[in-house]
GUGU-99455 format. One record per residue: chain; residue in one letter; x, y, z of N, C-alpha, C, O, CB in turn. Coordinates in Angstrom, 1 decimal. Glycine has a CB too. Example, Ala and Ser with C-alpha at 12.3 -4.5 7.8 and 13.67 -1.06 7.14 Angstrom:
+-----+------+--------+--------+--------+--------+--------+--------+--------+--------+--------+--------+--------+--------+--------+--------+--------+
! mol ! type !    n.X !    n.Y !    n.Z !   ca.X !   ca.Y !   ca.Z !    c.X !    c.Y !    c.Z !    o.X !    o.Y !    o.Z !   cb.X !   cb.Y !   cb.Z !
+-----+------+--------+--------+--------+--------+--------+--------+--------+--------+--------+--------+--------+--------+--------+--------+--------+
!   A !    a !   13.2 !   -5.7 !    7.8 !   12.3 !   -4.5 !    7.8 !   13.2 !   -3.3 !    7.8 !   14.2 !   -3.3 !    8.5 !   11.3 !   -4.5 !    9.0 !
!   A !    s !   12.8 !   -2.2 !    7.1 !   13.7 !   -1.1 !    7.1 !   12.9 !    0.0 !    7.9 !   13.4 !    1.1 !    8.0 !   14.1 !   -0.6 !    5.7 !
+-----+------+--------+--------+--------+--------+--------+--------+--------+--------+--------+--------+--------+--------+--------+--------+--------+
END
This chain:
+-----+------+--------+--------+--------+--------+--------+--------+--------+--------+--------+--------+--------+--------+--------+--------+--------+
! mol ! type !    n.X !    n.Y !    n.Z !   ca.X !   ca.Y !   ca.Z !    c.X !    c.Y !    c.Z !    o.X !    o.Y !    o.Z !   cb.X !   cb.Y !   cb.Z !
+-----+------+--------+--------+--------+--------+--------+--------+--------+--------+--------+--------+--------+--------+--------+--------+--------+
!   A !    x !  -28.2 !  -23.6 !   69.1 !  -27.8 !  -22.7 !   70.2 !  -26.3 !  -22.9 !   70.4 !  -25.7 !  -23.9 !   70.6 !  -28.6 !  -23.1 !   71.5 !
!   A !    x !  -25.8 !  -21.4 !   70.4 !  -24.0 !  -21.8 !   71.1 !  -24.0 !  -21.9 !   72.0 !  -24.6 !  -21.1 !   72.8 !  -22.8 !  -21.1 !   71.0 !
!   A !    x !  -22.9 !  -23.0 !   72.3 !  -22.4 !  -23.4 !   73.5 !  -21.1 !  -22.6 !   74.0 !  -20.7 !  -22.5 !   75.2 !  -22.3 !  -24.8 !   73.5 !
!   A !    x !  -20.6 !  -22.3 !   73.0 !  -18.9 !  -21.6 !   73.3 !  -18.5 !  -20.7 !   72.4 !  -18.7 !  -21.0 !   71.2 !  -17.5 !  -22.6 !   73.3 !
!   A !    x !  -18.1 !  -19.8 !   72.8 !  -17.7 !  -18.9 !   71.6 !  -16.1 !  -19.1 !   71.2 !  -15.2 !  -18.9 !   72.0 !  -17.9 !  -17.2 !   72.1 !
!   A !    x !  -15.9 !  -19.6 !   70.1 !  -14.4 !  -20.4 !   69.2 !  -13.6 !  -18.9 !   69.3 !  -14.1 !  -17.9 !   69.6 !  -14.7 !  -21.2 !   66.9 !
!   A !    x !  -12.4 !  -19.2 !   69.2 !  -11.3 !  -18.7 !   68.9 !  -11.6 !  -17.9 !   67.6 !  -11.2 !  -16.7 !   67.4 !  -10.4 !  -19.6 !   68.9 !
!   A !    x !  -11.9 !  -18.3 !   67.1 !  -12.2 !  -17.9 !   65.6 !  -13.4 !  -17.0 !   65.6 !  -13.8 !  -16.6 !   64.5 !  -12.4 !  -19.2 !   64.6 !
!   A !    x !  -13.8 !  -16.8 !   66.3 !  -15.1 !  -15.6 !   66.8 !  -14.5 !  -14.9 !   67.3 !  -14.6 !  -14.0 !   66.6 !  -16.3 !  -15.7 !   67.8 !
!   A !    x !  -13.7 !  -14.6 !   68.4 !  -13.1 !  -13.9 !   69.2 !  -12.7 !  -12.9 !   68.5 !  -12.8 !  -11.7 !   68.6 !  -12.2 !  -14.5 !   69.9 !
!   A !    x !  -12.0 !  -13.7 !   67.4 !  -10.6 !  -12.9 !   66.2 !  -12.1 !  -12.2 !   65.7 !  -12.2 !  -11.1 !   66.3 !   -9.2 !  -14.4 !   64.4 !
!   A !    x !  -13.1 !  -12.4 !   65.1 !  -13.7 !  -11.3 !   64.2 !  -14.1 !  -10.4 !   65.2 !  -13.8 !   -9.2 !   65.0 !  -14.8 !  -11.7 !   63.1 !
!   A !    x !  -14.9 !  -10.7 !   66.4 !  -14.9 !   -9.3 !   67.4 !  -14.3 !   -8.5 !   67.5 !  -14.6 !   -7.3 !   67.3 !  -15.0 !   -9.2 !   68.4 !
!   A !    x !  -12.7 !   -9.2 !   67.9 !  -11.6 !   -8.1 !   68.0 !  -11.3 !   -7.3 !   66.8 !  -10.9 !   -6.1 !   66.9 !  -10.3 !   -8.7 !   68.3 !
!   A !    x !  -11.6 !   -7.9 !   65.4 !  -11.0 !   -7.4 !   64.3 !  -12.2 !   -6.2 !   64.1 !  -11.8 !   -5.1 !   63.6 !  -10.7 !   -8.5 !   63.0 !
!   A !    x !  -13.5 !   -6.5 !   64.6 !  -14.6 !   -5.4 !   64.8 !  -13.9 !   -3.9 !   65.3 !  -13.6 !   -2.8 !   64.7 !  -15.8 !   -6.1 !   66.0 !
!   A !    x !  -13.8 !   -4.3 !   66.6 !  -13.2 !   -3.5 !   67.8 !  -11.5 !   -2.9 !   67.5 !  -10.9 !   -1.9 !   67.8 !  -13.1 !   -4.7 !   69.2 !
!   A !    x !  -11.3 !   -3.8 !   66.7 !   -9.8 !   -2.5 !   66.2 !  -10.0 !   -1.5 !   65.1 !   -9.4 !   -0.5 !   65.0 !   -8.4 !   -3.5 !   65.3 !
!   A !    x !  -11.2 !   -1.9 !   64.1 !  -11.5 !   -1.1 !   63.3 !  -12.3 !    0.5 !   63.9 !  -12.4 !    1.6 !   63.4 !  -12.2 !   -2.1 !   62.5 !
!   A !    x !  -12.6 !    0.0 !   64.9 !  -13.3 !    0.8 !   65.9 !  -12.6 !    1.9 !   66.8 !  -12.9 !    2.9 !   67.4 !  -13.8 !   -0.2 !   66.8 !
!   A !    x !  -11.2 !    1.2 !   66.4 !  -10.0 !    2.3 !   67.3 !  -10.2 !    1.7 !   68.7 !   -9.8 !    2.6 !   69.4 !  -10.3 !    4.2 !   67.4 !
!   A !    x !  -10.8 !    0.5 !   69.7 !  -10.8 !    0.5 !   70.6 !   -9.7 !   -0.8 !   71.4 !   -9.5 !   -1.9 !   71.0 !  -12.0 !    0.5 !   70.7 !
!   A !    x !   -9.3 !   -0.2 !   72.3 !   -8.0 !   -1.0 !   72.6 !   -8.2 !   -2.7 !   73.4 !   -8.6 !   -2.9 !   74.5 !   -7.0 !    0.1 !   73.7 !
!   A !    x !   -7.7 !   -3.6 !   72.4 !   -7.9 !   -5.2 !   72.9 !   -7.9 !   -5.3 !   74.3 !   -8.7 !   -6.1 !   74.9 !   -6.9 !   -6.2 !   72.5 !
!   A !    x !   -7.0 !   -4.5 !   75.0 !   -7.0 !   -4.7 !   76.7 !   -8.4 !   -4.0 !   77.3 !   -8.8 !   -4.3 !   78.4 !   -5.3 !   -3.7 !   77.6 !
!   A !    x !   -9.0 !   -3.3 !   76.6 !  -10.2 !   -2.8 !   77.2 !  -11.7 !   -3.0 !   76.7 !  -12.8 !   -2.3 !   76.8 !   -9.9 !   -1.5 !   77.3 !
!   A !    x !  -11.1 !   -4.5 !   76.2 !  -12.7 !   -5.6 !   75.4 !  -12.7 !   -6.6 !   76.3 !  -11.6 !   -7.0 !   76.3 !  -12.5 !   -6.5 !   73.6 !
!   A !    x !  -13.6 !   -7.3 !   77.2 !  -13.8 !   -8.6 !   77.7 !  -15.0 !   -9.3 !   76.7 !  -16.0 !   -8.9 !   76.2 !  -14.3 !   -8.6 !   79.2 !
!   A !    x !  -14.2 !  -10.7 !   76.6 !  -15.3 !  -11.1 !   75.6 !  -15.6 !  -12.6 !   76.0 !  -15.2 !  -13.5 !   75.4 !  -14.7 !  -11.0 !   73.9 !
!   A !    x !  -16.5 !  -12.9 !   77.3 !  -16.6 !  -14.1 !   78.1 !  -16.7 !  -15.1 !   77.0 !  -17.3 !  -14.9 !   75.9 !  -17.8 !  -14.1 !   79.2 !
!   A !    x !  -16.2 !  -16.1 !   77.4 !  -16.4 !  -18.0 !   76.1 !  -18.1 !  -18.7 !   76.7 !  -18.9 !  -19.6 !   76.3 !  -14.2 !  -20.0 !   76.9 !
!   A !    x !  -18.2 !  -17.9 !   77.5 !  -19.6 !  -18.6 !   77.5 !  -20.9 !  -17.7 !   76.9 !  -21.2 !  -16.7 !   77.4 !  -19.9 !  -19.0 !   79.1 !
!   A !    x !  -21.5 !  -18.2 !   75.9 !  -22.4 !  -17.1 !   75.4 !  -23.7 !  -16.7 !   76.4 !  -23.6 !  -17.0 !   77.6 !  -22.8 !  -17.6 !   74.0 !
!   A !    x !  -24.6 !  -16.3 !   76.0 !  -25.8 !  -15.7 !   76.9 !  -27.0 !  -15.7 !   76.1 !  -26.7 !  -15.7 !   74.9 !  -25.7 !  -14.1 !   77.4 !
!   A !    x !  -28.1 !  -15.7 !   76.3 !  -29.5 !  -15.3 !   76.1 !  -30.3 !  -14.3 !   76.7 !  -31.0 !  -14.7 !   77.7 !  -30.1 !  -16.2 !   76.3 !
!   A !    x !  -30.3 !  -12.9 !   76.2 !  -29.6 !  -12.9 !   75.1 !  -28.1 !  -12.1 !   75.4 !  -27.5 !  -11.6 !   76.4 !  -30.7 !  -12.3 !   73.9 !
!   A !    x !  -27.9 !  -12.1 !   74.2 !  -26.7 !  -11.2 !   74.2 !  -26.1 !  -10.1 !   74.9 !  -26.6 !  -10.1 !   76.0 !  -26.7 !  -10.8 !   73.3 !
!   A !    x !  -25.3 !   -9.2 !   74.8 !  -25.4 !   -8.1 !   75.2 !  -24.1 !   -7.4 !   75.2 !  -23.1 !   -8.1 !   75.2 !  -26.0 !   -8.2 !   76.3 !
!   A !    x !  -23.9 !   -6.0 !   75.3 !  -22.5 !   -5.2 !   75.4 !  -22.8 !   -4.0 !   76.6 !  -23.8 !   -3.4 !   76.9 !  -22.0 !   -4.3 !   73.6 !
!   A !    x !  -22.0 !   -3.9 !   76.9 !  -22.1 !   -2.8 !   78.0 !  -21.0 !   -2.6 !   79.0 !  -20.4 !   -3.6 !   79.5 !  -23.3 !   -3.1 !   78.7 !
!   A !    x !  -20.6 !   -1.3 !   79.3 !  -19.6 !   -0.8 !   79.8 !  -19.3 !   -1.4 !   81.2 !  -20.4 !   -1.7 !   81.7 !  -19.7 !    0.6 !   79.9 !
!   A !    x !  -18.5 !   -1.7 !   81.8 !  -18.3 !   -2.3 !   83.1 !  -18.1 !   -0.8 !   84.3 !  -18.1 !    0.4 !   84.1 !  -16.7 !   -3.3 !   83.0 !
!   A !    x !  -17.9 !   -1.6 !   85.5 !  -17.2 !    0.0 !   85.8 !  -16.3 !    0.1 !   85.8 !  -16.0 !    1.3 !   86.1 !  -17.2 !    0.6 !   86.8 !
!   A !    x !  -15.1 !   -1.0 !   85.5 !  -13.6 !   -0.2 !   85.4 !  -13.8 !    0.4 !   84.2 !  -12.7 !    0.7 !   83.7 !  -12.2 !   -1.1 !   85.5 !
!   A !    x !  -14.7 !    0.6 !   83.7 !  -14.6 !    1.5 !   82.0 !  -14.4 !    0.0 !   80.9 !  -14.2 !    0.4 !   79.8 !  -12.7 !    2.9 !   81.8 !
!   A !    x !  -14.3 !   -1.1 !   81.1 !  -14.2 !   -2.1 !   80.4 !  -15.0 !   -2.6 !   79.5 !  -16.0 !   -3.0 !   80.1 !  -14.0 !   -2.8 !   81.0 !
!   A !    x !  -15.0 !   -2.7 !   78.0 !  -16.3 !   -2.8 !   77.3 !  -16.8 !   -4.5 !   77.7 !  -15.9 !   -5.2 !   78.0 !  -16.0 !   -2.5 !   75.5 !
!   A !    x !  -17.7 !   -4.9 !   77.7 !  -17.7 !   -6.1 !   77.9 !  -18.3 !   -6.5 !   76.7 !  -18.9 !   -5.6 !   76.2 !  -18.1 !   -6.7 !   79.0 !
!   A !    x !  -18.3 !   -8.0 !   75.9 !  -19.1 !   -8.1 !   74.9 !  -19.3 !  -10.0 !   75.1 !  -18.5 !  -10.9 !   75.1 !  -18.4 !   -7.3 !   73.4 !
!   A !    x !  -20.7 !   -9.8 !   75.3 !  -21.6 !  -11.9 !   75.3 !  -21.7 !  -11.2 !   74.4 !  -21.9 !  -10.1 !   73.9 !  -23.1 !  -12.9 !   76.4 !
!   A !    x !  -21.4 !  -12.9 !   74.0 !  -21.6 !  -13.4 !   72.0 !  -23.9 !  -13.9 !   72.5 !  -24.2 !  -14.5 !   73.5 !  -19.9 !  -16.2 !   71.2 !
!   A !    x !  -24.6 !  -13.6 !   71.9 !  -25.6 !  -14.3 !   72.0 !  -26.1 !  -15.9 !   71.5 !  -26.1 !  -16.3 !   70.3 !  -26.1 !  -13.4 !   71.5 !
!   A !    x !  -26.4 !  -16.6 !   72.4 !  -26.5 !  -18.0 !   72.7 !  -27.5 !  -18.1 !   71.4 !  -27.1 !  -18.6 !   70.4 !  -27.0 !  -18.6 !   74.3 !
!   A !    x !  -28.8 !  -17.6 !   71.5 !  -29.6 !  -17.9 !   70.3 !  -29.3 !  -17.5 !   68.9 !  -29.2 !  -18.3 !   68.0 !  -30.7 !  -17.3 !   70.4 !
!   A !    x !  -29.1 !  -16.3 !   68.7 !  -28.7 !  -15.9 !   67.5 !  -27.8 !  -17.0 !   66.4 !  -27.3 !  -18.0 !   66.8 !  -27.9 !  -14.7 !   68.0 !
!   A !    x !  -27.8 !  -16.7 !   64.6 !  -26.7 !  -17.3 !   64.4 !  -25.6 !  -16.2 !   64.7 !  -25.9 !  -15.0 !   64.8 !  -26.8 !  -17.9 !   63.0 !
!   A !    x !  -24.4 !  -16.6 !   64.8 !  -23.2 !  -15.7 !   65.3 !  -23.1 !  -14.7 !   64.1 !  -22.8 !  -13.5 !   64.4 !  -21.7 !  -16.6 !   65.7 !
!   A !    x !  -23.2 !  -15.0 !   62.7 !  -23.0 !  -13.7 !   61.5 !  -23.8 !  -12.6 !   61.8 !  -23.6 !  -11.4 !   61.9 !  -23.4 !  -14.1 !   59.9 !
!   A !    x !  -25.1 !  -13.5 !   62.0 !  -26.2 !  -12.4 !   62.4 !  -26.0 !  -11.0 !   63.3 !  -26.2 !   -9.8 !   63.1 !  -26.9 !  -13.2 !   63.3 !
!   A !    x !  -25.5 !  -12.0 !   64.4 !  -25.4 !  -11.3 !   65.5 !  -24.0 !  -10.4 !   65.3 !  -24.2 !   -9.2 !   65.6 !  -25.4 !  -12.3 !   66.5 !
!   A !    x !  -23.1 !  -10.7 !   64.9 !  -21.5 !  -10.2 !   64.5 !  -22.5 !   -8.6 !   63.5 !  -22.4 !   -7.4 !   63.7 !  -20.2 !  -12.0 !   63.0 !
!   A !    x !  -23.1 !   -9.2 !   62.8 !  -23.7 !   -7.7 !   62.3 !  -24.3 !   -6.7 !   63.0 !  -23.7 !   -5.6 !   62.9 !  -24.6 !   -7.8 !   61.5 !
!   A !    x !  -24.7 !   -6.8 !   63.3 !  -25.5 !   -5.8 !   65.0 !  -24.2 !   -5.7 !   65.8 !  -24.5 !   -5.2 !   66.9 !  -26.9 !   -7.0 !   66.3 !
!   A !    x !  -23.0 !   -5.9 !   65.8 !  -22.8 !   -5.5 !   67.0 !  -21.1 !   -4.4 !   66.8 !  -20.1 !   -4.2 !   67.5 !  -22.9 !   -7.0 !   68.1 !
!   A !    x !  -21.7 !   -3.8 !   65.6 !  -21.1 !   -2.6 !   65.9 !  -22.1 !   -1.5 !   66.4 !  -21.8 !   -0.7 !   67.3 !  -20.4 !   -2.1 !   64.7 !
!   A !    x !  -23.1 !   -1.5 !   65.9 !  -24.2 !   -0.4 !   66.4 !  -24.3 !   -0.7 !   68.1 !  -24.0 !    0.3 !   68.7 !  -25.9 !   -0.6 !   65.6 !
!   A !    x !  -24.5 !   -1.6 !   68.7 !  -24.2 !   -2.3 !   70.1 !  -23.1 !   -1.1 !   70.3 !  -23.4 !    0.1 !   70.4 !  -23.5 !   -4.3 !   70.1 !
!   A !    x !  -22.1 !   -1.7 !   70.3 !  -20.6 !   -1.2 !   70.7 !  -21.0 !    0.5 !   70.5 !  -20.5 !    1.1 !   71.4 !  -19.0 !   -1.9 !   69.5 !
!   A !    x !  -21.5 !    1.1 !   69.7 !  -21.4 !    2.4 !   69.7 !  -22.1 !    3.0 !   70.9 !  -21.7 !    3.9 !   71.6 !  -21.9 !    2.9 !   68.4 !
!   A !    x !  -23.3 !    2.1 !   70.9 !  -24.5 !    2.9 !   71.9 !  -23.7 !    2.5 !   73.0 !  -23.4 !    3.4 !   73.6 !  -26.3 !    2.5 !   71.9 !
!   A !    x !  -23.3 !    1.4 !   73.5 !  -22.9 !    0.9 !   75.1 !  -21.3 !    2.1 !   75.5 !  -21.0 !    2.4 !   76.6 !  -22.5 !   -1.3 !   75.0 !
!   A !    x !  -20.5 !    2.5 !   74.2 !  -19.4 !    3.0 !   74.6 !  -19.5 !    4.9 !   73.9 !  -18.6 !    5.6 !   73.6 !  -18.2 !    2.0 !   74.1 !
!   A !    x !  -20.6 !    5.1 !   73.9 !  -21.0 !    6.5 !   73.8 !  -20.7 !    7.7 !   72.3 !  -20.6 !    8.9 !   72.2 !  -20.2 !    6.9 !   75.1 !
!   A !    x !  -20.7 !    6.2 !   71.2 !  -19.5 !    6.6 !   70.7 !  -20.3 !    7.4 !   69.4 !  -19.6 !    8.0 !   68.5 !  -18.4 !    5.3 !   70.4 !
+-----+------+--------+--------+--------+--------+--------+--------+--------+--------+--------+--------+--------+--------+--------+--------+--------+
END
């Protein structure tokens, strides 16, 4: 189970999310993970993205462009 999402996770979400065209200032990506996971729009329009606590993180890193599409309409 993760306990923290590394620096070095952060970097491949973001590198997800740029490929995506979506702008770093408008990704939150909390260091504490969740069970489960999840993405979804805030209301300032802010994408948010929990790393999932159970998952392994590659796993999960794979799913979560389809995530990002459906939560930001895309």
């Amino acid at each position: 189970m993760l306990q923290m999402v590394s620096f070095k996770q952060i970097n491949q979400i973001l590198e997800l999310t740029d490929r995506l065209g979506l702008s770093r200032e408008w990704v939150e990506i909390p260091l504490s993970p969740a069970s489960p996971g999840l993405v979804r729009k805030l209301t300032n329009g802010k994408l948010e993205i929990v790393v999932d606590a159970d998952l392994p993180f590659d796993q999960w890193l794979a799913s979560l462009e389809g995530q990002i599409k459906q939560a930001s309409g895309r």
